[in-house]
Every structure is written in C-alpha cells, then in structure tokens.
C-alpha angles and dihedrals in degrees: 000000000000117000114204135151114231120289087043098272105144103262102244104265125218107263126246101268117202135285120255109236107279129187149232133272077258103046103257118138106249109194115275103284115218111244130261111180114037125177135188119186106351108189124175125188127180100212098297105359133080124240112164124028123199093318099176106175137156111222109196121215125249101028139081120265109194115200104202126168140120113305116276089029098125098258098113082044092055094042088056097038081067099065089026092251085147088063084082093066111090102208092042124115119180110200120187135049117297108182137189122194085347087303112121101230088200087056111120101251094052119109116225084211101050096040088054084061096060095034108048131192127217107197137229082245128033113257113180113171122264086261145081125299084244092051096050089056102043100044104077092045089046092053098030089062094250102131134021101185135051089250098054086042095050089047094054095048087051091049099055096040086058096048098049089050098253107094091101095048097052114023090105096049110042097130083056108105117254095234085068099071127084116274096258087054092047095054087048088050091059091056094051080051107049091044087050085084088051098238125191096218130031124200121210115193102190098309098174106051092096101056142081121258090259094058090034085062091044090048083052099046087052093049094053081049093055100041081084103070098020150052100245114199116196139187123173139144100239111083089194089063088052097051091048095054111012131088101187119035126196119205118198139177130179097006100301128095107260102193124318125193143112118354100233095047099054091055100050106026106013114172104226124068082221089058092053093049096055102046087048091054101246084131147359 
C-alpha cells in the first residue's frame, strides 16, 4: 500500500480538505472540525476476493464517525484497515492511501506498534486483560515509555478511571482482577485502558452489542465525553445508536462506501435511494 514515486521518495498525497459542518448527539450544528483520518481508495482483498472497494472518506477530529450497513458489508474491514489490524491476516492485502494528520500509516517507516498506541481499539466483546484493574490501566503507559515512577504511574490510572466513567466504582478495588467486573464496567475498562496511551483515534467495533440497555447508555454517555479530545470511530448495528452519538454517519453495501455525511442529514434525507432502504428497514 505503499504509494512512492520511483526512487522511493513518498508520492505527494491529496491534503486533508475541510469538514462539512456536522452536528451534536442532540441535533444541534457544532463549526466545521479538521480532519484527522483521510482516505483515498481504499481497496482490501483476502487472498483472491475482494472486500473493500475504493472506499475515499474524510474523517474530522473531535467528533464521533459511526460506520452502520448490513452485516458483511465491509464496515468492521475499513475500521481495522485504519490502525493495520488487517496486517495480521495473512492472506490480506490494503491497497490505497489511509492518512493521519496528512502521514500515510501504510508507508514503510511506520510502526504498527507504534501506530496501535495512537490509534486504540475498543472491541465487539470486552476484553480486559487477566490482571488486575490497576494493571490494565497501567500496562500500555509502563511499556510505551509514558511513565517512569509509581506516581506518575497511579495518576495516570486514576485519570484515565475517571475519564472512562469507572473511577467510583473501583477505587477501592483496583488490585481486584478486571475479569472480575460486569460486563458494562469491563468494556469501560477497556476504554480506560485504551486512553491511558493517550491516543489520538479510537476505534469502536460494536461495543456495545454485548451489553444490556443501562451500561449501553453509559458506553454512550462516555462516547459523547470523550468526542471532545478524540476521533471516535463507531460501528455498530443500531442506527439508532448512530444517530444518538454519532456527527458523521457512512453508509456502506457491498463492500463500497455508499454516501457518508452528517448524521442528521443521512437519516432524514439521505441521497441514495440504498441508503433509504436500508434506514427504513426494506433491507439489512
């Protein structure tokens, strides 16, 4: 995926171009955002077929981008194309240019490891660690670098606790293990954890889908917390989900990017006629 003009220079890429105006979980317009994530061409095979097909998007910081469409569509293949979680697929191959902050992540000098700290993934099923709630926390900064005393190391496990909504429930049990929690506290565990390395995005693939309506509408609270300091990438199933937390919504079918824009506006004027069938339920 790499795109390079001969002699290995880094071909010039297309720079980020402003966000339309988007707007709030309650409708109200928020100022054009610059974007974060753009992508141009995005195209993902496993070994002989086709995935993802020319998928070009601007994805704006601060805010909340919700991928929704009919299962197998390509939405849960273009969220992990964006912190190279497909590179663990042996017979994947992402074609196209994926940028952050106007740097190509697929370009050869990039550290996938590296890379996964700034951009974090929250997963369909909690998955906390098989250690203690301090420990979760505490492991990406210990091996990132980001702190070098226990200090340091408790303030930014509190930090991060409180900001993921879990500091009260917890702050007298953190040498319990994580496993340990309900299922709502676990997933927001693994925020905490995942924020703790101060990323800059934060992928969400349906985290929600395994919990009961109380801790979905804490996850979502959260969300619409964090939106201010981060790029929150969605996808989930429930379009009304998407239209309570999300302000820019993608659409895709089939494995191509059918229209994306603001939220409001692609559930009640959506474009293409695909895009209408499927919020009003004719298919999906």
């Amino acid at each position: 995926m790499n795109d390079r003009e001969p002699g290995g220079h880094a071909a010039p890429l297309t720079p980020p171009t402003p966000v339309v105006q988007t707007h709030d979980m309650h409708g109200h317009p928020l100022a054009s955002l610059p974007v974060k994530v753009c992508t141009r061409d995005v195209d993902v095979f496993y070994g002989d077929k086709q995935a993802l097909f020319g998928v070009s998007m601007d994805i704006p910081d601060c805010s909340v981008t919700a991928f929704i469409g009919p299962s197998g569509c390509g939405k849960s293949t273009f969220l992990r194309c964006i912190n190279r979680m497909n590179d663990t697929i042996d017979i994947a191959r992402v074609a196209g240019s994926i940028e952050i902050d106007g740097a190509n992540i697929y370009d050869r000098g990039i550290d996938p490891v590296l890379l996964r700290a700034r951009v974090g993934m929250v997963f369909q099923k909690p998955n906390p660690f098989p250690k203690s709630i301090y420990d979760n926390v505490a492991y990406g900064p210990k091996i990132h670098g980001l702190v070098s005393t226990k200090d340091e190391t408790d303030a930014v496990v509190e930090d991060s606790l409180k900001r993921a909504g879990l500091w009260a429930e917890v702050a007298d049990r953190l040498d319990a293990p994580g496993t340990g929690l309900s299922g709502g506290q676990q997933q927001r565990l693994v925020i905490a954890r995942a924020i703790a390395v101060k990323p800059e995005v934060i992928l969400m693939d349906e985290p929600c889908s395994a919990l009961d309506p109380i801790a979905t509408a804490k996850i979502e609270e959260l969300i619409d917390e964090l939106r201010e300091n981060f790029c929150i990438i969605i996808v989930t199933h429930s379009m009304a989900q998407a239209a309570r937390v999300s302000q820019k919504t993608a659409f895709f079918h089939l494995g191509k990017l059918v229209e994306s824009g603001p939220t409001e506006e692609i559930f009640t004027n959506p474009r293409d006629e695909r895009t209408q069938d499927y919020i009003t339920g004719r298919f999906g």
